[in-house]
N, C-alpha and C positions, 0 to 999 in steps of 0.2 A: 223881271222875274228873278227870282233867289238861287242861289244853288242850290244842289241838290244835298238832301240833310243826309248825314252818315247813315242813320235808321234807314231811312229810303234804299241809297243806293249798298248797303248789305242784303238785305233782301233780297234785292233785283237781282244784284252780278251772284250771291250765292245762289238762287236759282237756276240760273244760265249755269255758273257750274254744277250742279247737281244733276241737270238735264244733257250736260255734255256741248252746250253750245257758247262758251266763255272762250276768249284769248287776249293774250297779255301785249302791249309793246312796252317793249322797257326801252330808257333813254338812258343819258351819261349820269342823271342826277342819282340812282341804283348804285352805280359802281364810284362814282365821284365818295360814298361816304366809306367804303373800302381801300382808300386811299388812291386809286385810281385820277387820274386829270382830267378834267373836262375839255371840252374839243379849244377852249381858248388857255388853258393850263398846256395842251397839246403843243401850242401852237407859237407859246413865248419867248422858244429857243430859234424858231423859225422867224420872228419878227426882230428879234436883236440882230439877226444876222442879215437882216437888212434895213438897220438903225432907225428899227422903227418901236415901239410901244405897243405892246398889243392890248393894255389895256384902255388907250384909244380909237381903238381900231371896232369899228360896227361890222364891217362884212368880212368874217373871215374867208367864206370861200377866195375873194379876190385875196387877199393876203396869201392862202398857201398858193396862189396861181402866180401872183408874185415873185415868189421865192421862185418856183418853177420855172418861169421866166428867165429870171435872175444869173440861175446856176446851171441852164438849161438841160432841166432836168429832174427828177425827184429823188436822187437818192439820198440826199440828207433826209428827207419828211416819212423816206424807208426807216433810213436808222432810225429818225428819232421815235415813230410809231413804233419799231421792236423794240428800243428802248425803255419805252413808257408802261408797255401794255404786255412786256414779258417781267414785271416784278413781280416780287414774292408778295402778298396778301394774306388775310386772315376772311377765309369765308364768313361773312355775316350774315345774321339772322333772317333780314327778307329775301336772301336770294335760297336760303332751305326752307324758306313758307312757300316759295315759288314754285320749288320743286315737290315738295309735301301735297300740293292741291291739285285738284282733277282737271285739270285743264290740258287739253293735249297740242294747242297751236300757241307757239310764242314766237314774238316778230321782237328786233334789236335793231336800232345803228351802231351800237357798238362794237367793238375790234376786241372787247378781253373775254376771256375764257367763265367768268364767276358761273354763270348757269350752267354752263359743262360742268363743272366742277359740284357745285352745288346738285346734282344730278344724279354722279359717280358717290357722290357721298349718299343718295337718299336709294343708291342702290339700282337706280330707272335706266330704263335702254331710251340717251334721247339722240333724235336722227339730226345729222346738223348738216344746215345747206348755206354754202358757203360761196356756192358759183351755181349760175344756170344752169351746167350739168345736172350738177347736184339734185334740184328740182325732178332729175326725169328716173333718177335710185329711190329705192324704198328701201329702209334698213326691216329686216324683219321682226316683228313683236316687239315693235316700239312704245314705248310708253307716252311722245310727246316727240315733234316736230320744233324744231330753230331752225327760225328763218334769217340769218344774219345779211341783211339785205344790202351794207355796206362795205363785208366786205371783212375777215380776220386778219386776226396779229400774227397769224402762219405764212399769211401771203401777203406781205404790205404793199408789193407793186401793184393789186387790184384795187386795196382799197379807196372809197370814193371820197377823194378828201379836197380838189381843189378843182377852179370853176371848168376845167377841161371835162372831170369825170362827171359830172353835174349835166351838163350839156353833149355828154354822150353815152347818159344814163340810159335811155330809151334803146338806143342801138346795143350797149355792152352787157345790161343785166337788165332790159324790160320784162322779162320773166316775172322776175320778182314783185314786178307793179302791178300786171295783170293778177298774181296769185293774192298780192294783199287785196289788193281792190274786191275779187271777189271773195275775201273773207270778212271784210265788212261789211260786206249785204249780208252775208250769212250768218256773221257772228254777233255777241257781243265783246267790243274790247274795254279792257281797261288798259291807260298808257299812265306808265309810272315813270318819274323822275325825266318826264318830258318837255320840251319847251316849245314846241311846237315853232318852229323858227327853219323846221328842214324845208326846200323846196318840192324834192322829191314827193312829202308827204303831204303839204298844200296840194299837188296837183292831185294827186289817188282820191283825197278826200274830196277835192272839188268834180273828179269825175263822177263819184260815186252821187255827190249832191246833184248834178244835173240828170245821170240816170235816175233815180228815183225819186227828186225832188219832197214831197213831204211822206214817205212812204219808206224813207230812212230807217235803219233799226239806230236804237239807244247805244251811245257809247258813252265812257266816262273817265275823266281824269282827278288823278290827287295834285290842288294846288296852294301854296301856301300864303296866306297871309302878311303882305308886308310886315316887319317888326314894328311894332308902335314904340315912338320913344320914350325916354324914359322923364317922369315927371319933371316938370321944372327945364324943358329940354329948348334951344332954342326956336324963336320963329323960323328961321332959315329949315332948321330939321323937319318942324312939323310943316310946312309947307312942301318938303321932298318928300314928307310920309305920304299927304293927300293927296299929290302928284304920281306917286308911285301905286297907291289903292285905287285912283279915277283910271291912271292905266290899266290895271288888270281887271278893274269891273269892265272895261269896253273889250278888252282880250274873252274875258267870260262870255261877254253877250254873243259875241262876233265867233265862238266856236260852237255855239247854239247854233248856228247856222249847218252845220257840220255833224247836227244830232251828237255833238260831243257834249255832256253835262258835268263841270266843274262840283267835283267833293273837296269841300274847303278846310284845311288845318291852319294852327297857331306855330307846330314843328314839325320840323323833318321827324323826327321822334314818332311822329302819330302813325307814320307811316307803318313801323311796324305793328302799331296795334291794330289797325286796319287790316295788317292780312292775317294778323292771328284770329281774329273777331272773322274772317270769311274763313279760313281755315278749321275753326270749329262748325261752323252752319254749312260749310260744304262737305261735311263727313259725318252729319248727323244723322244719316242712315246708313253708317258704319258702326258696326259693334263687333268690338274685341271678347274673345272670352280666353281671361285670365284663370291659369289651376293647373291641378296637378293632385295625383293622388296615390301614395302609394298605402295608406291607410284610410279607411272610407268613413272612421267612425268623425259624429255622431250617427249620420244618418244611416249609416250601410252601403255596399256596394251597388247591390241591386235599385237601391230609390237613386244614389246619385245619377249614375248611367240613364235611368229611364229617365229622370228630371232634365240631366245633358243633351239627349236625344229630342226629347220634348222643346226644350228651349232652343236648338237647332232651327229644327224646324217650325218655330213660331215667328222666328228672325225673316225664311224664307218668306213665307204663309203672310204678314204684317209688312213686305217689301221694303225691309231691311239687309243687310249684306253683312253675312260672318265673317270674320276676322278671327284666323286661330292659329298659333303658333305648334298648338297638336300636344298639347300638355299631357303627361304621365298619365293615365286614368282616367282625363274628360276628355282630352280633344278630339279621339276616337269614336267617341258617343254622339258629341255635339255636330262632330262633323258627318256622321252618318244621318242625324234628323237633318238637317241641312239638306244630304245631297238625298237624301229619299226624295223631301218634300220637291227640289227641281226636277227629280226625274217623274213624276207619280205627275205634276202641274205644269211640264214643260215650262217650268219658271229659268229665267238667263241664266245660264251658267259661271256668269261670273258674279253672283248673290253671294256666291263663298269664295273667300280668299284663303288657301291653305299652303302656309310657311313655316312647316316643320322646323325644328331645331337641326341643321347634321350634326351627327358624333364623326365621323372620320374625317374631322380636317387635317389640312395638310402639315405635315412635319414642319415645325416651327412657328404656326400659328396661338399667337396668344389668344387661348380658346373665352378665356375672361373678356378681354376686350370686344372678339368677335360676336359673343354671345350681346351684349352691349348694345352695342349695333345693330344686331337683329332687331333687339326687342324695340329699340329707338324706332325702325323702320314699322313695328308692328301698331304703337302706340302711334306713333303718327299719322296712320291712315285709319285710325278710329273717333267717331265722336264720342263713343260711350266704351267704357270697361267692366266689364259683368268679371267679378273676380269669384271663385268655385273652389271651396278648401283650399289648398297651397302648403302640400306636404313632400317630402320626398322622402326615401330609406336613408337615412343616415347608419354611421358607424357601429352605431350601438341601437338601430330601431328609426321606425321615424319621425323625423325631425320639419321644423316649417321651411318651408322652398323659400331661399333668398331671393330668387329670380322671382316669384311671384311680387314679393315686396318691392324688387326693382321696379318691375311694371309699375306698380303704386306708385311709387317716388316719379317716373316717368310722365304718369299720366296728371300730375300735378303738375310738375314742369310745362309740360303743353296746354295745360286748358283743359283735360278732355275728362267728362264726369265719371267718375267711381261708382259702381254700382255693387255693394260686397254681398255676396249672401252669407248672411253671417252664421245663420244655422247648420253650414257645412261645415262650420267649423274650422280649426286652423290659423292659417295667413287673414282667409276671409271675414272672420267672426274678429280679428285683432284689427283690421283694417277697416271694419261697420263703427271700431269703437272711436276710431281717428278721426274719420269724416262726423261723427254722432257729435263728438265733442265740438265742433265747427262748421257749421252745416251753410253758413254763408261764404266761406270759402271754396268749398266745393260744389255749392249748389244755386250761389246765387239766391235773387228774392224767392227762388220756388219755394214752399214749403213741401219739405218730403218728410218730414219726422214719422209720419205714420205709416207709409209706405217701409221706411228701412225699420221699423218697432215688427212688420210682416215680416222681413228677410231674417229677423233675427230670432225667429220664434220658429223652433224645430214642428212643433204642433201646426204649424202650417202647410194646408195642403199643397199639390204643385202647383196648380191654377192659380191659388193665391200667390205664389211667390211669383210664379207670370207676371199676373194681373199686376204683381208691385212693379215688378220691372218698365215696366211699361208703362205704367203710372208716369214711375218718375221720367220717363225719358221723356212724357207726353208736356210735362210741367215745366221742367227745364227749356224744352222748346218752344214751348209755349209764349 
């Protein structure tokens, strides 16, 4: 049987997040490309110092039990894990798609901080359990759960690093086996940058396989492709190639066992476009509304607001979710159709997301930068951007909202579709002629040409500028 084709497993896991029942286990190969060391990188200063090789070396657990043995004791494998896993880093890109997407259970063996971090940056409250206490606190209005199952770079005397901890994993943190165990019945997971080589997580998986036996739910890993050599290369290589592909097609088959389905790349590289590609399809019933108004022409005050309200609640009404930062003149409107329509339909309350701007930050805040940030955080949890005039009162009268055109700029950066309505005029109608000029860029194979030819014709009624909306969002996903 083949692996599962990227088409396929996007679908599936962006489902599972859109429905709320996805979780992540991230491994060392995540943080290994943020310069971080892998548990045999870990472990090289521990193997010299007891004049041994560790890149001969197969079982490390025995190797750090060694040393422990050796020096009776662990406090070198202390140092060197704060050592390793307290340096300075550059957050990179998959661990803020991590945090960017709906998923609220993430499992780690790892010891470094990146998803905390990654976290604090994308603004979210995430609860982090780091000892079986831990397990039994709830932090309140969490946005997402870490389960760091082995153990932080805060406490190194816990971490489970050699075969002592291993073999009195059950006793010192089986919490944490009973809780994964039962989120793989329950969930789906993806394990990124894993090698599947933990003991620990053989056994959780093998329990889970004999509870349920073919009645398993779907999991799924990102795994890479031996490197094929390069033409002309010799026999010797291409027989360690075929060696190396026969091994991980039997590793493949053998974690089918496990309801685990192998998603296969040529690079580590793919990796981030993978979570960019679920990151847009898990927020495609996200919609931003970009705007601002402190002059309403062409259309007028009165049609804008009632088109804002109208559009609100056609978001709720069509089981999409607002996203609105509360812009000068629309987001007041937009966000009242919105919360009419939940309260009038008992529809979830969390259909609208409302992230005002504050004006009173604190003394010495670069309000530039802050504002930034904001919109970064807004633009990210949308699949779609409805942008609505984009004016503000300048010095002399009003002038176009640079902040709107950030958004713009933003929502290219991420992926995430532009929708202008250009007959508002403004930021919007400058921003219809961007995307118009290049419409494979922002829109992919869909064809919208006739759809945005409505947005930008004032002569259109509100329905039809609706019904374009919607159009495109329907084609795009399509």
């Amino acid at each position: 049987m083949a692996p599962v084709s990227k088409a396929q497993f996007l679908a599936r896991f962006s489902a599972s997040l859109i429905e709320g029942g996805a979780a992540f286990f991230i491994g060392a190969g995540l943080s290994r490309a943020q310069g971080f060391v892998d548990w045999r990188g870990l472990l090289e200063g521990i193997a010299r110092d007891l004049n041994l090789d560790v890149s001969r070396e197969a079982d490390l657990l025995a190797l750090a039990q060694y040393h422990e043995n050796s020096h009776g004791g662990r406090a070198r494998i202390n140092e060197v894990l704060i050592e390793e896993f307290n340096k300075d880093t550059v957050l990179g890109e998959n661990h803020r798609l991590i945090a960017s997407l709906p998923a609220d259970s993430i499992w780690t063996t790892n010891y470094d901080g990146l998803i905390e971090e990654a976290y604090r940056a994308a603004r979210k409250r995430l609860d982090v359990k780091t000892t079986p206490a831990n397990l039994a606190q709830t932090m309140p209005h969490r946005d997402a759960i870490l389960y760091k199952m082995h153990g932080d770079r805060s406490q190194p005397q816990e971490a489970i690093l050699t075969k002592d901890d291993y073999e009195t994993y059950n006793e010192r943190r089986g919490a944490f086996s009973t809780v994964l165990q039962a989120e793989l019945i329950e969930r789906t997971f993806l394990f990124l940058g894993f090698s599947f080589t933990d003991p620990n997580i053989d056994y959780i998986l093998a329990r889970v396989r004999g509870l349920l036996r073919e009645h398993q739910r779907d999991h799924y890993c990102i795994m890479k492709w031996p490197s094929a050599p390069a033409p002309g290369a010799t026999p010797a290589a291409m027989a360690d190639y075929e060696y190396e592909k026969r091994k991980l097609d039997l590793r493949i088959a053998d974690l089918r066992r496990y309801h685990i389905q192998a998603v296969m790349i040529d690079s580590y590289s793919e990796i981030t476009e993978v979570l960019q590609s679920l990151d847009r399809l898990a927020h495609s019933k996200d919609i931003l509304v970009s705007g601002s108004a402190a002059d309403f022409a062409p259309l007028g005050q009165a049609r804008v607001e009632e088109f804002s309200r109208q559009l609100g609640a056609e978001f709720v009404r069509r089981g999409f979710r607002l996203i609105s930062g509360y812009g000068l003149g629309i987001g007041s409107s937009v966000a009242y159709g919105a919360l009419s329509e939940i309260h009038s339909n008992l529809s979830p309350p969390d259909k609208a997301m409302l992230m005002p701007f504050p004006q009173n930050l604190p003394h010495g805040t670069d309000r530039a930068a802050f504002y930034t940030s904001h919109r970064e955080q807004l633009v990210r949890a949308a699949g779609f951007v409805v942008f609505i005039s984009g004016n503000r009162e300048g010095a002399s009268g009003p002038e176009p909202a640079p902040g709107v055109l950030e958004e713009f700029a933003l929502a290219a950066k991420f992926g995430r579709v532009p929708i202008p309505i250009g007959a508002s005029g403004w930021m919007a109608s400058q921003i219809l002629g961007v995307v118009s000029a290049d419409l494979p860029r922002y829109y992919g194979s869909a064809d919208v040409a006739a759809e945005l030819n409505v947005l930008n014709d004032a002569g259109s009624t509100d329905r039809g500028l609706l019904e374009a909306i919607f159009s495109i969002i329907a084609k795009v996903t399509a």
